[in-house]
C-alpha positions as CSV (number, residue, x, y, z in Angstrom):
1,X,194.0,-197.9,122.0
2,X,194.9,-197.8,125.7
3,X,194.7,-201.3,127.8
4,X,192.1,-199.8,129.9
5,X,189.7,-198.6,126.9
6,X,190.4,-202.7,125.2
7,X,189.1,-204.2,128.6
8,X,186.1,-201.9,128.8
9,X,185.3,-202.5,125.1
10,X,185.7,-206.3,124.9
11,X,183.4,-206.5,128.5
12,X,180.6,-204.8,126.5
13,X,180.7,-206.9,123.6
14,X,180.6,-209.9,125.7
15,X,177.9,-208.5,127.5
16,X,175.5,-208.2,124.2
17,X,176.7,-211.2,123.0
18,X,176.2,-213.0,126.1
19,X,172.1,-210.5,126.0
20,X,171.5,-212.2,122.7
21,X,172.6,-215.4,123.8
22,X,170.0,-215.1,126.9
23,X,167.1,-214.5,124.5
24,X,167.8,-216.6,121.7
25,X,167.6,-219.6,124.3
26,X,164.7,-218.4,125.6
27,X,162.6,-218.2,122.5
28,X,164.4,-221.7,121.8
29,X,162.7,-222.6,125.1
30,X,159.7,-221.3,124.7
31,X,159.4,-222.9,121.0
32,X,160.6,-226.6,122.6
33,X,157.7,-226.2,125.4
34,X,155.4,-226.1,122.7
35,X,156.3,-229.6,121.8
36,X,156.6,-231.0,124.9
37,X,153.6,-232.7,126.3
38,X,152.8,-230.0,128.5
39,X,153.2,-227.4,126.2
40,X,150.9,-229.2,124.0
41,X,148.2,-229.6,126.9
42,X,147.7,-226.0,127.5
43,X,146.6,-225.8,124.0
44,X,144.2,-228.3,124.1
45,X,140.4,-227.2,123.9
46,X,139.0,-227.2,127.6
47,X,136.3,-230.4,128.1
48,X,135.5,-230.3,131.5
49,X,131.9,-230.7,132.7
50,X,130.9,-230.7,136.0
51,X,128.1,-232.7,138.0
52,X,126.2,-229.5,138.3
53,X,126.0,-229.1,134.3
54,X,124.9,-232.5,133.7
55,X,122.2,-231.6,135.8
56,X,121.0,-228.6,134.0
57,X,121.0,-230.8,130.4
58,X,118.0,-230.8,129.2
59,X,118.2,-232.0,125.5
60,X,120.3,-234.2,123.5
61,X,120.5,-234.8,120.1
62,X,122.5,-237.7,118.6
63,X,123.1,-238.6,115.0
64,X,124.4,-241.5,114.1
65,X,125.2,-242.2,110.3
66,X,124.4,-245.2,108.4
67,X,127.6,-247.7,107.6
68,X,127.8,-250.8,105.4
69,X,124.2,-249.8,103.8
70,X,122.4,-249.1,106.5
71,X,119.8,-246.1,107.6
72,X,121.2,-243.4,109.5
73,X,119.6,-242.4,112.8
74,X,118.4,-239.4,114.7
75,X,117.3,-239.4,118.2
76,X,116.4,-236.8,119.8
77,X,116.0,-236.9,124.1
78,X,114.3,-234.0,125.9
79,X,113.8,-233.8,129.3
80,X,109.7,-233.1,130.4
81,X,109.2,-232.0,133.7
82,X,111.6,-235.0,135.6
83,X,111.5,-237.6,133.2
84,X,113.1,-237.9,130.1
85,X,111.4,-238.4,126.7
86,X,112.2,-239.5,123.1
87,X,111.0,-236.8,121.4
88,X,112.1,-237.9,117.4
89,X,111.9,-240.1,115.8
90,X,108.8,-240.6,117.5
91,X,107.3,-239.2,120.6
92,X,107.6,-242.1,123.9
93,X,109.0,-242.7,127.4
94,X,112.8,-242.4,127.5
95,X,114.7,-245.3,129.2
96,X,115.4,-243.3,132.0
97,X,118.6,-245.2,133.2
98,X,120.1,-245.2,129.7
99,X,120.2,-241.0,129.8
100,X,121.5,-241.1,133.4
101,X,124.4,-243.3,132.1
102,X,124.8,-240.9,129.2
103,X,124.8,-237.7,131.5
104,X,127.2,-239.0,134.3
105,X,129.7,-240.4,132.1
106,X,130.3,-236.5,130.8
107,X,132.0,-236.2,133.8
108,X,134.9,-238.3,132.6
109,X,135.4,-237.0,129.2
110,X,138.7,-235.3,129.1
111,X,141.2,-234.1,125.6
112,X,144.4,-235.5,126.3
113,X,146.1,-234.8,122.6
114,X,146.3,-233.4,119.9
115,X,146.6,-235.2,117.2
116,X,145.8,-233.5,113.9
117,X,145.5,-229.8,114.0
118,X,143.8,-229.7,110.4
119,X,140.5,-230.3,108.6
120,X,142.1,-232.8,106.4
121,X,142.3,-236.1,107.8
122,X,138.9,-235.7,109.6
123,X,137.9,-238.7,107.5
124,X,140.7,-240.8,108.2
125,X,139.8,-240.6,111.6
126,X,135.9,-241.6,110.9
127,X,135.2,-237.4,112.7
128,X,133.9,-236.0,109.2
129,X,130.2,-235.0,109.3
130,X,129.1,-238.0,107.4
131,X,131.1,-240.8,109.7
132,X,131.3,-239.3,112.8
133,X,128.6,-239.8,116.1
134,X,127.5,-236.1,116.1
135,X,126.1,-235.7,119.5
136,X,125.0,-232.3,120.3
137,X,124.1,-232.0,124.2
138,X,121.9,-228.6,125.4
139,X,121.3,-226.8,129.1
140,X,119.7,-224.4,129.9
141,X,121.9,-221.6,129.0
142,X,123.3,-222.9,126.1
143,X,125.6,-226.1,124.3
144,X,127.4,-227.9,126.8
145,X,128.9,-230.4,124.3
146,X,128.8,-230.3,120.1
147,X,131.5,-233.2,119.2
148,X,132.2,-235.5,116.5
149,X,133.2,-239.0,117.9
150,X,134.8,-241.4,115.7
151,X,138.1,-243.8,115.6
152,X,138.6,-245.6,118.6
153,X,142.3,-246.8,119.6
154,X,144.7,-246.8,122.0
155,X,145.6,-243.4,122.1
156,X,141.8,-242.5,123.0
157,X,138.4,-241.9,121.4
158,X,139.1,-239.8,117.7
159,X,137.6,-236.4,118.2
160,X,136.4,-233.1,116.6
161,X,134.9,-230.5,118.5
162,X,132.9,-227.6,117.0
163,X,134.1,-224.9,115.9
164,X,137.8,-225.7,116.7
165,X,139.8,-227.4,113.4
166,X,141.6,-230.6,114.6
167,X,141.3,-234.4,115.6
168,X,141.8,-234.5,119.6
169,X,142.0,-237.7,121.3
170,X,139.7,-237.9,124.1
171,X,139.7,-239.9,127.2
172,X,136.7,-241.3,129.2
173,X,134.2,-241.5,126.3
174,X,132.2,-245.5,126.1
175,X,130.9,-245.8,122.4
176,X,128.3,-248.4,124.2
177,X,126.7,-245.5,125.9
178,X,126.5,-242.8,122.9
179,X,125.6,-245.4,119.9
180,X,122.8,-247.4,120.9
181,X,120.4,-248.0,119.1
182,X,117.4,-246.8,118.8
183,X,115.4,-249.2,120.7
184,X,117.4,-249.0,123.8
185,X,116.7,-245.0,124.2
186,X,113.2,-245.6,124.5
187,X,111.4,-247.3,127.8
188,X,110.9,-251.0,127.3
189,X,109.6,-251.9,131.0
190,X,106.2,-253.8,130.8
191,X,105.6,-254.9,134.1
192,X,107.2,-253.3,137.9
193,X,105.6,-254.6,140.8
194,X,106.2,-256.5,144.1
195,X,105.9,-260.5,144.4
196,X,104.0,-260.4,147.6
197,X,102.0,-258.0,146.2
198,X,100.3,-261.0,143.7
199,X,97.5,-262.6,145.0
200,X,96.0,-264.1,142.3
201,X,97.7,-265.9,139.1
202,X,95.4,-267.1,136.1
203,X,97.0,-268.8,132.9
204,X,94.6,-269.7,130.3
205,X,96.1,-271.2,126.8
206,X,94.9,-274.2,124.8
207,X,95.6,-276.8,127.1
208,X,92.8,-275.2,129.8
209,X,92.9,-272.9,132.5
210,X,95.2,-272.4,135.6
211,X,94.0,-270.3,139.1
212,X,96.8,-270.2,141.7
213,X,96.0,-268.3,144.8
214,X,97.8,-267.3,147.6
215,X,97.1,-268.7,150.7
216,X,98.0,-267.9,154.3
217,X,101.3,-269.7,153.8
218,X,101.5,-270.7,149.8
219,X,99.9,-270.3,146.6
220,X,97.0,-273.3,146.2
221,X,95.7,-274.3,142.3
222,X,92.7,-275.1,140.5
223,X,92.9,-276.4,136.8
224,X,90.3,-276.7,134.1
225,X,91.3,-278.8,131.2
226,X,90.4,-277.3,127.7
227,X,88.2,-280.6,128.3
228,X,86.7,-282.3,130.8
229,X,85.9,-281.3,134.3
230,X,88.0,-279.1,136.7
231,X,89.6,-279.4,140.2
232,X,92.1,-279.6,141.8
233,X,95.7,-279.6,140.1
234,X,97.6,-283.3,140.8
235,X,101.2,-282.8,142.5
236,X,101.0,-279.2,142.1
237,X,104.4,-277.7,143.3
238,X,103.3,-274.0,144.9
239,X,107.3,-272.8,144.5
240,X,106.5,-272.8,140.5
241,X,104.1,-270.6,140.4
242,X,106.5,-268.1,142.5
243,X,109.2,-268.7,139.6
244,X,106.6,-267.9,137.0
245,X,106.2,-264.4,139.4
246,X,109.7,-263.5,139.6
247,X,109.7,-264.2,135.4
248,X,107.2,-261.0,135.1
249,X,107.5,-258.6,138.2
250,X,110.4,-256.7,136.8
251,X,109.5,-258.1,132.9
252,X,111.1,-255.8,129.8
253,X,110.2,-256.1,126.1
254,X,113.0,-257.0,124.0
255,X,112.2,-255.5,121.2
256,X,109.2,-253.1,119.2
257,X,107.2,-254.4,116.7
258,X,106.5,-252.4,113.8
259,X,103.9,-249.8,113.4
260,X,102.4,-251.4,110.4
261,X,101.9,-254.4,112.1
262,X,98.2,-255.7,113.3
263,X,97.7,-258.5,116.4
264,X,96.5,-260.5,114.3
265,X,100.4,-260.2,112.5
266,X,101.7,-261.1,115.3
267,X,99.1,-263.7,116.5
268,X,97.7,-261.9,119.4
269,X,94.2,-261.9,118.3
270,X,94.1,-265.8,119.1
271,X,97.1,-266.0,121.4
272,X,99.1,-269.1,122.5
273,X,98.4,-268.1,126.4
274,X,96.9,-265.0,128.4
275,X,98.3,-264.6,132.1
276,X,96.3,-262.7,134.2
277,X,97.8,-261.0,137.9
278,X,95.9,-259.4,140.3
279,X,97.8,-257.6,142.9
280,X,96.6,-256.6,146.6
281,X,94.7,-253.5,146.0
282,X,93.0,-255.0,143.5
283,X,94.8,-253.9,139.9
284,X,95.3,-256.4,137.9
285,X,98.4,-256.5,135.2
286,X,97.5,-258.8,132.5
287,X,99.5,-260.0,128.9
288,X,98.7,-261.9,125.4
289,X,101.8,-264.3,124.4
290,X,101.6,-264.4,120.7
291,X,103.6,-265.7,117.7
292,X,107.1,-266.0,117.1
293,X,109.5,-262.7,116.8
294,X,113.2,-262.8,116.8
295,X,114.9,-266.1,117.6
296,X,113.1,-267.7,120.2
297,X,111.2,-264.8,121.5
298,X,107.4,-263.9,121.3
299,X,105.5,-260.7,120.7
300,X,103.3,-259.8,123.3
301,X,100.5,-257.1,124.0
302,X,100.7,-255.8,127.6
303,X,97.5,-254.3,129.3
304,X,97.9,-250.2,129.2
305,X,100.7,-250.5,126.5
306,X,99.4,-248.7,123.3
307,X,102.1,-250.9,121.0
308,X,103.7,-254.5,120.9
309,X,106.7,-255.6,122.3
310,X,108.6,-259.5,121.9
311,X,109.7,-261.1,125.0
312,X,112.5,-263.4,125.7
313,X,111.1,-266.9,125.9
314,X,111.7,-267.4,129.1
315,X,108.9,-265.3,129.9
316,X,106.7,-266.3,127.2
317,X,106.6,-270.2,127.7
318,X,104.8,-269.4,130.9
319,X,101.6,-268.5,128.6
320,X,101.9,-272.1,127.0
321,X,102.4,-273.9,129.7
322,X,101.2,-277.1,130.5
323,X,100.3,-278.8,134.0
324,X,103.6,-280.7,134.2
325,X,104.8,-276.9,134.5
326,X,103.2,-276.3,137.7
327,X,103.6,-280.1,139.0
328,X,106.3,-282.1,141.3
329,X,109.5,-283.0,138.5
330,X,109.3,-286.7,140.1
331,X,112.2,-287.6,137.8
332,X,114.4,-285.1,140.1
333,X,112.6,-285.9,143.6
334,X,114.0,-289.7,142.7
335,X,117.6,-288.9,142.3
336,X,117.5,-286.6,145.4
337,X,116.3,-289.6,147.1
338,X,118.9,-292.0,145.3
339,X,117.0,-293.4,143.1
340,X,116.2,-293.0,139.8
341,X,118.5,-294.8,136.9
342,X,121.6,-295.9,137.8
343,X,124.6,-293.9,135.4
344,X,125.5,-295.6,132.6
345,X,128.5,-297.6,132.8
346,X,131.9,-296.8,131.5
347,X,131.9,-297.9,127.3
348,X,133.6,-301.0,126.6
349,X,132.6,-302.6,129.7
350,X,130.4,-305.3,130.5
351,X,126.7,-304.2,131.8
352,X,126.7,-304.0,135.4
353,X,130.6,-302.2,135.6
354,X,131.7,-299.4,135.9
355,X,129.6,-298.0,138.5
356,X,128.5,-299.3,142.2
């Protein structure tokens, strides 16, 4: 073979080998960017909701299983008009701030990995149907969200979306605003209104009958004993009966009672106080302070409320109250002044040391 014909020959084989070459590092390439974080985010299911969608929701279902024993739970919020309702397990007001948390934090969710691309570990990962938080959220024109949330570390929230096989972790997702319960999906305000708006406050319990009413510049009081005759109320303090206001003007329940449950269960057919407040145009808000509930709390039946509710004792001792409640604390009027008793003196010490 002639020089000339060798040197043509050997280019073109180095040119196919050097074609071959070019592709097969190409689909090597292509096959590493599938690995690489990047790659593996452009095959990541798509979870971006917008601001306008969460304003189109207008259902949401959430099912939350039962763990260590306990009853699983369905609720079910659908939005009426502008306001959002419970609609099962029962039908009630929705706490309306609770759903608006719920709807705005959508806008954060975001899959940021992919971490099993099977069915098989979805229990490992607490994402199977029967450990997972299945929350199912509606618009108008369709599902916005169907996703199992489970695990919780530090790679992200353990996920499984419908329809699509895998566990995704997933940024931007509070388990304190999906898994409540129950009680804190449904409205459990008992009193809104203004303190100036009050202009009359009656307490009545066992130990008599309190009338505080506001004057041109503070609240004046009458008292009626349980016994004996009425009048006015001894070293009455007007600043107590504005913290026994500020204790009920913006008042939530703590908890439901049970439907089964009677007043007289709960010791609101002879309860420990009644408080009584009329407001400036004449409406009056009024509430029975009952027995016991939870800890130190008390149930209570609220005028226009068609079920119970316990309160946190700070409210409920107002009902009790005696007139050293509403009165002058003398002990703290004495200290102010410097006197009082002295402090006690350092142990060990003779009396009369240890102090000025």
């Amino acid at each position: 073979m002639a020089s000339d014909t060798k040197l043509y020959v050997a280019a073109g084989v180095l040119v196919v080998l050097g074609g071959a070459l070019y592709v097969t590092n190409n689909k090597q390439k292509e096959e590493a960017q599938r690995y690489t974080l990047g790659g593996r985010t452009a095959d990541l299911p798509k979870l971006e909701i917008s601001e306008d969608d969460t304003k189109k929701v207008n259902k949401i279902v959430i099912h939350k299983p039962g763990k260590d024993g306990g009853a699983t739970v369905d609720v079910t919020l659908a939005k009426k008009g502008e306001e959002w309702r419970v609609e099962q397990p029962m039908d009630a007001m929705a706490n309306q701030a609770n759903v608006k948390s719920l709807l705005d934090s959508l806008k954060s969710l975001k899959v940021t990995e992919a971490i099993d691309t099977g069915k098989t570990d979805y229990a490992k990962y607490q994402v199977s149907d029967d450990l997972g938080v299945h929350v199912v959220i509606s618009k108008e024109n369709g599902t916005l969200l169907d996703a199992y949330f489970g695990e919780n570390g530090g790679r992200g929230q353990m996920t499984r979306i419908a329809g699509k096989d895998g566990v995704y972790a997933v940024k931007g997702y509070s388990d304190y605003l999906f898994n409540r319960e129950l009680k804190a999906w449904r409205d459990l305000s008992l009193f809104k209104f203004e303190e100036n708006d009050v202009t009359n406050v009656q307490v009545q319990n066992s130990n008599g009958t309190f009338d505080f009413t506001r004057g041109a510049s503070e609240f004046t009081a009458k008292y009626k004993p349980a016994k004996g005759a009425g009048g006015e109320l001894p070293k009455f303090q007007p600043s107590k009966v504005s913290d026994l206001i500020r204790a009920y003007k913006s008042l939530n329940g703590d908890n439901f009672a049970d439907k089964s449950k009677t007043a007289s269960d709960l010791g609101l057919d002879k309860p420990v106080g009644t408080i009584v407040f009329t407001l400036k145009d004449g409406a009056k808000r009024e509430i029975k302070v009952g027995a016991s509930s939870e800890g130190t709390s008390h149930w209570a039946e609220v005028s226009g409320k068609p079920e119970f509710y316990s309160i946190s004792s700070w409210a409920a001792d107002w009902a009790s109250a005696t007139e050293k409640k509403f009165q002058k604390d003398e002990a703290k009027k004495d200290d102010a002044a410097g006197g009082g008793e002295p402090p006690p003196g350092i142990p060990g010490m003779p009396p009369g040391m240890g102090h000025p």
